[in-house]
C-alpha positions as CSV (number, residue, x, y, z in Angstrom):
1,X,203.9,164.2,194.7
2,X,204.7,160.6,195.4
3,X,205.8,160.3,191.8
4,X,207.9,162.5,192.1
5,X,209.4,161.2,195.1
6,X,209.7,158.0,193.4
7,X,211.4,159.9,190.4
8,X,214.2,161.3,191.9
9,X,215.3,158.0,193.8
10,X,214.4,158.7,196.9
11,X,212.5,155.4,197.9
12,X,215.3,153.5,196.1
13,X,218.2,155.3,197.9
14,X,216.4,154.6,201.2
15,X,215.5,150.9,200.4
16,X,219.5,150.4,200.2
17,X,220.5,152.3,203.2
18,X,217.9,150.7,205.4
19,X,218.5,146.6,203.7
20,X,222.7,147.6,204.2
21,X,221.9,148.5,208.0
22,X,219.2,146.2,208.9
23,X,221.7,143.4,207.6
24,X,224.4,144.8,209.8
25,X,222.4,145.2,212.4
26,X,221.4,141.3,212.4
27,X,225.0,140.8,212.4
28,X,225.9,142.3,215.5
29,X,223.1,141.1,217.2
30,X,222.9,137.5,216.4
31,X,225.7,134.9,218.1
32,X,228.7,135.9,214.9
33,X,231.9,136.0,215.2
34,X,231.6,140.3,215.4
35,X,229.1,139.7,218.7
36,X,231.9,137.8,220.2
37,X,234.9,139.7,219.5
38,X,233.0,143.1,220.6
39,X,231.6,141.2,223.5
40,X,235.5,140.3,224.1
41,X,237.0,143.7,223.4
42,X,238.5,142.9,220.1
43,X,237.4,145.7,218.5
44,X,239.6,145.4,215.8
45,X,237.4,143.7,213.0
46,X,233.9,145.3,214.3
47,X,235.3,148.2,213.9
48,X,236.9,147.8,209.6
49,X,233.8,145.8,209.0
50,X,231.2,149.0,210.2
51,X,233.9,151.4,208.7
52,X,234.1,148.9,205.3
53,X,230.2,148.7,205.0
54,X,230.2,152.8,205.6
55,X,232.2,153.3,203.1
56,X,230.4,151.4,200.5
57,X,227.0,153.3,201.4
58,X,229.1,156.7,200.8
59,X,230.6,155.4,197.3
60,X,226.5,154.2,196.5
61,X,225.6,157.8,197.2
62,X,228.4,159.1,195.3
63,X,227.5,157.2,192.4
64,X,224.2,157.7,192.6
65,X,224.0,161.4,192.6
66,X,226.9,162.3,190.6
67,X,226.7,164.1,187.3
68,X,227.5,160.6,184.8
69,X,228.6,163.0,182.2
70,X,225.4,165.1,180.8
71,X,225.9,166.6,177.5
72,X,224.5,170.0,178.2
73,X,225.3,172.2,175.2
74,X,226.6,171.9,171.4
75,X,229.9,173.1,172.5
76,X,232.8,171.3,170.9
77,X,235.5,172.1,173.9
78,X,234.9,170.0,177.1
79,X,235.9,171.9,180.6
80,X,238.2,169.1,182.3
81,X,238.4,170.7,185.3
82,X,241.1,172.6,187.2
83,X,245.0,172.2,186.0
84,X,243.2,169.9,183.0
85,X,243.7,170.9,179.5
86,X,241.5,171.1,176.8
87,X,240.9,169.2,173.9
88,X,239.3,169.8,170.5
89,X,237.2,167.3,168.5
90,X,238.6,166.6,165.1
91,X,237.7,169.5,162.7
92,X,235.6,169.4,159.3
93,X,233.3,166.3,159.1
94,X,234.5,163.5,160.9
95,X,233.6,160.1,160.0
96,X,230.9,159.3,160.3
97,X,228.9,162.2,161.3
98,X,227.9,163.7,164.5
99,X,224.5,163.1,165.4
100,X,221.4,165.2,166.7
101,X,219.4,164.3,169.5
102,X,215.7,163.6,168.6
103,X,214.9,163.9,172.1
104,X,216.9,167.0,173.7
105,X,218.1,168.5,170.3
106,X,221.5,168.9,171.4
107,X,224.7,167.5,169.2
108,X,226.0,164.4,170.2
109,X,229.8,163.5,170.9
110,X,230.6,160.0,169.8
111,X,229.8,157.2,172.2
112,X,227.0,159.2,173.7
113,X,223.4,158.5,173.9
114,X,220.0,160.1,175.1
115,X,218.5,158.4,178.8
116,X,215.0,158.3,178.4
117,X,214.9,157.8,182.1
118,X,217.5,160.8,182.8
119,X,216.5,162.9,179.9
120,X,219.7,164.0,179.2
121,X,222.6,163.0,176.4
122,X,225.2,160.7,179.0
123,X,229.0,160.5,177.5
124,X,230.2,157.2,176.9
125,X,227.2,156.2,178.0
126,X,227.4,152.7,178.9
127,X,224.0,152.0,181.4
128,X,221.3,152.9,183.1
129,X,221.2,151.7,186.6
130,X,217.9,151.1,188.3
131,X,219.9,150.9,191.6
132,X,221.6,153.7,191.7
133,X,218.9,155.6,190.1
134,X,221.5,157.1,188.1
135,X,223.0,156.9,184.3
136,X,226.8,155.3,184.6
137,X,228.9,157.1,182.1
138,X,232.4,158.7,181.3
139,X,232.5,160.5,184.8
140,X,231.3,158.4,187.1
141,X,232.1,154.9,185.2
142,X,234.9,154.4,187.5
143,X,233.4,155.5,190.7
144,X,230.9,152.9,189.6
145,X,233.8,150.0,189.6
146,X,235.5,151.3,192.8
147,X,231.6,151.0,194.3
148,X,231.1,147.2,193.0
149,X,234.5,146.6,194.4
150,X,234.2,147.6,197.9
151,X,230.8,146.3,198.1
152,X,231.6,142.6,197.0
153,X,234.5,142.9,199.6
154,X,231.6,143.9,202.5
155,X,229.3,141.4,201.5
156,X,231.8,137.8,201.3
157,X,233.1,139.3,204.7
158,X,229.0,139.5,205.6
159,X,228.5,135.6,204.5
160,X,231.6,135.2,206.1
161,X,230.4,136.7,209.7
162,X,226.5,134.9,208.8
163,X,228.1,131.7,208.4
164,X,230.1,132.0,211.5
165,X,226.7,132.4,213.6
166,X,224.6,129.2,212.8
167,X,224.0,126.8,215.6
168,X,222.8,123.7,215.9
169,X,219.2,122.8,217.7
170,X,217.3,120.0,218.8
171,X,214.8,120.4,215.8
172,X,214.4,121.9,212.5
173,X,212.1,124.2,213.9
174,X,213.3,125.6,217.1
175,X,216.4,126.1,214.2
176,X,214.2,128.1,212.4
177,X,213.3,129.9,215.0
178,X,216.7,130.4,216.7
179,X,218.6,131.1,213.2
180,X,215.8,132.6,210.7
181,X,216.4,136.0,210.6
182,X,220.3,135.2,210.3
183,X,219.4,132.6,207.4
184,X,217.4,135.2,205.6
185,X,220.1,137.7,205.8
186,X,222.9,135.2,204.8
187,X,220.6,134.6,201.3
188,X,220.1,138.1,200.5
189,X,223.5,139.0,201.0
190,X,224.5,135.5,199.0
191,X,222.1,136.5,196.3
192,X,223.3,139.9,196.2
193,X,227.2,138.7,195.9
194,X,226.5,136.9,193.1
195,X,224.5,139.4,191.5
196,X,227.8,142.0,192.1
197,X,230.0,139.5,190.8
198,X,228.5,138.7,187.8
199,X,228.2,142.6,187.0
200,X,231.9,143.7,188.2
201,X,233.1,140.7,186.3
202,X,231.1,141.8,183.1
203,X,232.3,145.4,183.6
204,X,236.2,144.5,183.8
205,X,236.1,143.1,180.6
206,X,234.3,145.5,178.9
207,X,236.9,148.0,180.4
208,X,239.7,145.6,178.9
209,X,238.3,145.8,175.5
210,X,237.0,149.3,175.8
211,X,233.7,148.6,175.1
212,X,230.5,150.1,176.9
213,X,227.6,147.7,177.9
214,X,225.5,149.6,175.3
215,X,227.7,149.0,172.6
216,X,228.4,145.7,173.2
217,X,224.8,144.9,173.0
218,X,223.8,147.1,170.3
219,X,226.2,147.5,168.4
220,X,224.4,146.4,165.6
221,X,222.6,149.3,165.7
222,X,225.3,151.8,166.0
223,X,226.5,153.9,163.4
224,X,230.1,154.2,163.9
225,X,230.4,150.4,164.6
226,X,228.6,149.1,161.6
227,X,231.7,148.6,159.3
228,X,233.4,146.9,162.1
229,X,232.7,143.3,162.3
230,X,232.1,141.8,166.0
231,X,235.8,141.1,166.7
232,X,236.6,144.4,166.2
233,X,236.7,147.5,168.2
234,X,238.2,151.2,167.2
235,X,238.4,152.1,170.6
236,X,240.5,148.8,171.5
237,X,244.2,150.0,172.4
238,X,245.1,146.2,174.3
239,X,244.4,145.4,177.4
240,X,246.9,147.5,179.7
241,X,246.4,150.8,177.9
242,X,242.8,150.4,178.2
243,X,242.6,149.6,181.7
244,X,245.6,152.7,182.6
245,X,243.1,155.7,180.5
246,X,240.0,154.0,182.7
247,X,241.3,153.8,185.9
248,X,244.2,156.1,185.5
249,X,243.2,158.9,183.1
250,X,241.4,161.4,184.7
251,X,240.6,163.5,181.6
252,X,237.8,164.4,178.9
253,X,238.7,161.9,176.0
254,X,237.3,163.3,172.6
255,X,236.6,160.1,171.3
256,X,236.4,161.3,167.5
257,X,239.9,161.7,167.6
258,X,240.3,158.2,168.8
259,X,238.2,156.8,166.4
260,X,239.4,158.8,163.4
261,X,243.0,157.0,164.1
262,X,241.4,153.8,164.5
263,X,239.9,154.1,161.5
264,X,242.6,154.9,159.4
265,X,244.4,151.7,160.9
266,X,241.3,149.6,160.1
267,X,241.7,150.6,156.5
């Protein structure tokens, strides 16, 4: 039972609800900047800070439980959702071949790979998040971005506010004392800003490039990139037009097609 419980995120999802609330919390309650202005009726910032840090704990469910793109059959036609048209994979042997699964048997579409941890097939895969308890691929990939976003932009406003509370003492310990619950949440939310901008950072380039975190690390390994050298990426159409068809495109992209024109242009 509690492996189960453990399985499907729930202790994980919790953990980040109750750190993001017990941090605010502190916040309020210590001598910050927010505790004043509430204390003074300026409302204004206590209230986009609380609506900021809810907004971020909405987008971490989103994430989180959102389907990342699960290849569920062998079908070559991709639903794109209402108003959204269809698009085939390129017919009669593409190069290289499609892949089966070893795992769930299914046919893969290029860029795709099987998440021991999800047991599924993930298009575009590109991670598997421990935090999120979730695969990040081709449908919630941006979500994911919008998600680190906003929550850098809560936590420098949080060192921001932490910072803002310190006071001096007579001693070092009746500082401690005074300021140590404030300290320890101006580290974890320090550590954890750097942490999210190191990972946006790394994200935003790989979306510039067109590249997934699982091919730029393996790509040795993968099939369709072998004949490329390191430099080189078939899915690369410059910077702008990458990031428009990430953050823009809200379609199914049949990446065979895509890499069947690249490849012609490589030769």
């Amino acid at each position: 039972m509690f492996k189960n419980v453990f399985r499907s995120g729930f202790l994980i999802r919790t953990a980040h609800v109750l750190l993001t609330w017990v941090i605010t919390l502190i916040l309020f309650l210590h001598d910050t900047d927010l505790r004043r202005q509430r204390e003074n009726g300026e409302l204004m910032q206590p209230v986009v800070f609380s609506s900021l840090v809810l907004l971020s704990v909405m987008l971490y469910f989103t994430v989180s439980l959102m389907d990342p793109g699960f290849v569920l059959s062998d079908s070559v036609k991709y639903a794109q959702g209402s108003g959204e048209e269809l698009e085939e994979m390129i017919p009669q042997n593409p190069i290289p071949r499609l892949r089966r699964c070893g795992y769930c048997l299914l046919q893969q579409p290029m860029r795709a790979k099987h998440c021991q941890a999800c047991k599924h097939c993930v298009r575009r895969f590109d991670h598997h998040c421990p935090w999120i308890e979730n695969c990040v691929g081709e449908r919630n990939h941006r979500c994911f971005i919008i998600y680190l976003a906003v929550q850098l932009l809560a936590l420098l406003w949080a060192l921001q506010i932490a910072w803002s509370g310190f006071h001096s003492s007579g001693t070092w310990k009746l500082w401690l004392i005074v300021n140590g619950f404030l300290l320890a949440a101006l580290c974890v939310v320090g550590v954890l800003s750097l942490v999210v901008v190191l990972l946006l950072g790394c994200h935003l380039y790989l979306i510039s490039i067109n590249s997934t975190t699982w091919e730029f690390m393996s790509r040795h390994r993968i099939t369709y990139l072998k004949s490329y050298s390191d430099e080189e990426n078939p899915f690369d159409r410059g910077i702008l037009c990458n990031l428009w068809d990430f953050f823009c495109m809200c379609r199914t992209v049949v990446w065979e097609q895509v890499y069947y024109r690249g490849s012609h242009n490589h030769v």
